[in-house]
C-alpha positions in Angstrom: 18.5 19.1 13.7 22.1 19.5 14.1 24.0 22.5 13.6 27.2 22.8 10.5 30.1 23.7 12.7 33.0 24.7 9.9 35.9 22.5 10.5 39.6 23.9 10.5 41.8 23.5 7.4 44.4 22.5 10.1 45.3 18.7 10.5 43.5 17.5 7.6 45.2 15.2 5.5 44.2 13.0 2.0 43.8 9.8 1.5 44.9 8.4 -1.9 43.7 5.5 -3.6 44.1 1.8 -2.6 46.4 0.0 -5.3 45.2 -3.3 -6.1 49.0 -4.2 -5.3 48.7 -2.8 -1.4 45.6 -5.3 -1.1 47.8 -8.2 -2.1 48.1 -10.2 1.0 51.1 -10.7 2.7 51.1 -14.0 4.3 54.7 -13.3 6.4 52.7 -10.7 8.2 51.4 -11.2 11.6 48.1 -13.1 11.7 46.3 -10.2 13.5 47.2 -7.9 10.8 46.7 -9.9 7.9 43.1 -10.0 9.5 42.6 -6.5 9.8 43.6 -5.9 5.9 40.8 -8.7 5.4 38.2 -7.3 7.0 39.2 -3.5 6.2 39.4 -3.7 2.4 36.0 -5.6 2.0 34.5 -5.8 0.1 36.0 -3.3 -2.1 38.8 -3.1 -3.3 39.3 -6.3 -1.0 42.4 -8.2 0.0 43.8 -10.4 -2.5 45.7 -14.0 -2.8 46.9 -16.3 -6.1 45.2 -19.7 -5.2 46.7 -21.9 -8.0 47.4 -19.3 -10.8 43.7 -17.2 -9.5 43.3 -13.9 -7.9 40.9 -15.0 -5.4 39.6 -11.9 -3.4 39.4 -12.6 0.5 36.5 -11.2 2.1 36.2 -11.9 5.9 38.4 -13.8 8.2 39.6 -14.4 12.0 42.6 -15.2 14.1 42.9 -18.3 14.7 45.7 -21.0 16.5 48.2 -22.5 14.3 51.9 -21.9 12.9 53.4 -23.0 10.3 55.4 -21.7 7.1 53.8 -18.3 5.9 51.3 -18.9 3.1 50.9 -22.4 4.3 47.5 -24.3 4.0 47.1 -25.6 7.6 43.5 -27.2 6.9 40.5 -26.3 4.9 41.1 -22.1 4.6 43.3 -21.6 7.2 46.6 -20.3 6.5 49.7 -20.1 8.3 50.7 -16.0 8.7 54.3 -14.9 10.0 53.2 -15.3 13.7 49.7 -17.4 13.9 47.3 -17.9 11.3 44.0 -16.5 10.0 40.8 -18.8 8.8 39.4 -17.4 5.7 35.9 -17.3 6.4 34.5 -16.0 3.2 35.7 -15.2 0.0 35.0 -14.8 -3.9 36.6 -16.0 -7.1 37.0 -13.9 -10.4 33.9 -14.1 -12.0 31.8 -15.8 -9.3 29.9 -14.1 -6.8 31.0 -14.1 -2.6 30.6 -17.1 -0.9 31.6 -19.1 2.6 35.0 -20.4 2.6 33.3 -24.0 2.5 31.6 -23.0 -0.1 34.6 -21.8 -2.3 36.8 -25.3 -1.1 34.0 -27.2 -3.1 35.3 -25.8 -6.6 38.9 -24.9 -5.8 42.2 -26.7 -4.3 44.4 -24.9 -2.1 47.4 -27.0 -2.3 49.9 -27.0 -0.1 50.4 -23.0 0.3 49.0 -19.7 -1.5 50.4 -16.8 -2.6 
């Protein structure tokens, strides 16, 4: 039961569309951040990474403790961001549906460091 209040044309501003290039992660980034963009683009258009030639789409993840090169696998989904590093707790390859990190590291390698 709420009243329509009309809303001033003043202050109002667009919001264009996300590019699929903007959700490309950037790993020299600060960790918090890279989290945010994580967590605010899923799960659509969601954040993005190259894992060994694949676009793997990166669904959820959290600050954690490490350092290390940017893009750099620090152990099991946790990559090294320009200050700190974020654990990739969920995520989905192309063609495959969402899963838990641990349950994408049973099909795929990391290697050494991401893009």
């Amino acid at each position: 039961e709420l009243t329509p209040q009309i809303q001033p044309d003043e202050g109002v501003t667009y919001a264009s569309k996300i590019d699929k290039a903007e959700a490309r992660v950037d790993w020299s980034a600060p960790a918090l951040e890279v989290s945010q963009l994580i967590r605010g683009l899923s799960p659509f258009p969601g954040a993005w990474c190259d894992v060994a030639g694949e676009r793997v789409k990166l669904l959820g993840a959290r600050v954690v403790d490490g350092a290390g090169q940017p893009g750099q696998v620090l152990s099991g989904f946790t990559i090294a961001c320009g200050d700190g590093a974020v654990e990739v707790t969920r995520a989905q390859r192309a063609g495959k549906k969402a899963m838990s990190a641990d349950d994408v590291l049973k099909g795929l390698t990391l290697g050494v460091s991401i893009g």
